[in-house]
C-alpha positions in Angstrom: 153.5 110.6 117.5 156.9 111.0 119.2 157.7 108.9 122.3 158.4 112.4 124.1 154.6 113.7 123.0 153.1 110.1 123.9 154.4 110.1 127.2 154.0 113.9 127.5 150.0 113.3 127.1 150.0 110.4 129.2 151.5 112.6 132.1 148.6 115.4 131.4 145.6 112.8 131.4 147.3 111.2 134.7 147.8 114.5 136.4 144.1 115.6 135.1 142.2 112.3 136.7 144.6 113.4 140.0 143.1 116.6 140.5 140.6 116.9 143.6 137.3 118.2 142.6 137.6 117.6 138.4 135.0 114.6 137.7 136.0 112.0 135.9 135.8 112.6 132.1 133.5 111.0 130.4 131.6 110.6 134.0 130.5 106.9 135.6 127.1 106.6 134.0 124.9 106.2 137.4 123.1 102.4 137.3 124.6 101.5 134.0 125.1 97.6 135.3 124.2 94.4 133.0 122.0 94.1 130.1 118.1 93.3 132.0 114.9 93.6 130.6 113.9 96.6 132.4 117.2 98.6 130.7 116.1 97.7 127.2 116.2 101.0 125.4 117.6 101.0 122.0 117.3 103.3 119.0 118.6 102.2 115.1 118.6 104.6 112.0 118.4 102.1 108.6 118.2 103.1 105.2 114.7 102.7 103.5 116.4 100.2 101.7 115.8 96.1 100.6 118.1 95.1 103.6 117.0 97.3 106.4 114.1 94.9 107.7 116.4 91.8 108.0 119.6 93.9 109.1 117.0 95.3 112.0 115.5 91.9 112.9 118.9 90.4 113.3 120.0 93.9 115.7 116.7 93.0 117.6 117.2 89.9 117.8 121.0 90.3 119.5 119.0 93.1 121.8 116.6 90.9 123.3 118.7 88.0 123.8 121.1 90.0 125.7 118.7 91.4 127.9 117.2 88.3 128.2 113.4 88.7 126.9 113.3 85.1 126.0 109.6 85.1 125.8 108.8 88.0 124.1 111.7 87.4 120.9 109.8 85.6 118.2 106.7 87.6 118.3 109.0 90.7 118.6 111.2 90.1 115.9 107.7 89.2 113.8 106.9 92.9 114.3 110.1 94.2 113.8 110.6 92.7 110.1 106.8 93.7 109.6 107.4 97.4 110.4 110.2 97.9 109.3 109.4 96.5 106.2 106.3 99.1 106.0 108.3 101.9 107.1 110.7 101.6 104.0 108.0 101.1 101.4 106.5 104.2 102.9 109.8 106.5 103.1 111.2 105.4 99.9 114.9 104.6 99.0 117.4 107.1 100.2 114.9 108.6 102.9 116.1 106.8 106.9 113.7 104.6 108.6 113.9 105.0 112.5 113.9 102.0 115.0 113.8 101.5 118.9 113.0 98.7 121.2 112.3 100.1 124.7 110.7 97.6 127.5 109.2 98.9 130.7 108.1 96.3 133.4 106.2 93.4 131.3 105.5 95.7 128.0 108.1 95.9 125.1 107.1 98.7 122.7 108.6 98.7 119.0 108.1 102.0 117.4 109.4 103.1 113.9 109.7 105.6 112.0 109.0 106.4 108.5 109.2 109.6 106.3 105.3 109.6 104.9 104.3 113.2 105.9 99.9 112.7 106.4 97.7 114.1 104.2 96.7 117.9 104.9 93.2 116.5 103.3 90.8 114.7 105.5 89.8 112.3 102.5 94.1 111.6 101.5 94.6 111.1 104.8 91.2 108.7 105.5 92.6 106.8 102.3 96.5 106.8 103.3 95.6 105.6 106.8 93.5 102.6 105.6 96.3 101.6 103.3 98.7 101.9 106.5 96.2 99.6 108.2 96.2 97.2 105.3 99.5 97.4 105.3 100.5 95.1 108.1 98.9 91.7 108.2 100.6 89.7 110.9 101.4 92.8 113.7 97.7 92.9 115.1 97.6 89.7 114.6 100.8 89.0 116.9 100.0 92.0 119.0 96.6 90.9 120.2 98.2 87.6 121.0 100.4 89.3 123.5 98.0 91.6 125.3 99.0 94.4 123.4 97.5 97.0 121.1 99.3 99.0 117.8 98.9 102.5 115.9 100.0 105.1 114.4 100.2 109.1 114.6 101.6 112.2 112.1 105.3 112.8 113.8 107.4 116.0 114.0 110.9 114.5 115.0 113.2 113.8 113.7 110.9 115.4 110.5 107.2 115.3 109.7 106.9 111.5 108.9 104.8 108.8 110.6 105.5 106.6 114.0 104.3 103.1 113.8 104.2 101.7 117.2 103.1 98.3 118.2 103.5 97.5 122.6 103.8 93.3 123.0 103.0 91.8 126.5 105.1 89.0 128.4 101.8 87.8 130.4 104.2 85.0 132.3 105.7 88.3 133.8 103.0 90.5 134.3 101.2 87.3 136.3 104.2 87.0 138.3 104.4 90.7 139.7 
């Protein structure tokens, strides 16, 4: 770009942050301050693929260091490689996996997504949802260490698939509240 066409945009953007009455573009995002546990909201698309449960572990991990959720990291990142791990043998390769980390007070819930559509048939389904329980061998295992509880349920977004969710407890801070 031309210096004359540089400076000439520069001048525009000044002269458009200048005018009374236009808001800022992009706008302040209202509260956005530091990373803390109760802003921990994160989503992740990964492909259904051999990588995607350490590639997400290693993105949760970073997550809850930042936001400091020093207690709740080991037993989180447990779930995380579990799940995600299920999620991709259920959606096959090619198909996206869905991940997010959100905590609320004391409770961090890990949900993912996965493309296996249930079973219109009552016996598929029965069969298909034991096999999803069998599945995971160290989540309820972890999850009932921390308070928590786990499932599963048909989803419609972001396509008909299945949500895995399993909700992890940091008693030290729910005692302390």
């Amino acid at each position: 770009m031309p210096e004359s066409e540089t400076t000439a945009a520069t001048d525009i953007a000044t002269a458009i942050g200048a005018v009374p009455g236009v808001p800022e573009c992009p706008p302040p995002v209202p509260g956005l301050g530091e990373p803390s546990p109760g802003s921990l909201a994160y989503s992740l698309t990964l492909p259904a693929g051999p990588a995607s449960p350490s590639v997400a572990q290693e993105i949760a991990e970073l997550v809850l260091d930042v936001h400091e959720v020093e207690r709740l990291i080991d037993p989180a990142l447990e779930v995380v490689r579990e799940l995600v791990t299920y999620a991709c043998r259920f959606s096959g390769e090619g198909a996206d996996v869905h991940l997010a980390l959100r905590q609320r007070e004391d409770t961090l819930r890990v949900t993912v997504y996965d493309t296996h559509a249930a079973h219109p048939q009552p016996r598929l389904a029965a069969l298909c949802a034991e096999r999803r329980r069998s599945a995971l061998t160290r989540t309820p295992v972890v999850v009932s260490a921390h308070r928590g509880a786990w499932g599963f349920r048909a989803a419609e977004c972001p396509g008909a698939g299945t949500w895995t969710w399993a909700t992890l407890v940091d008693t030290d801070r729910s005692r302390a509240a």
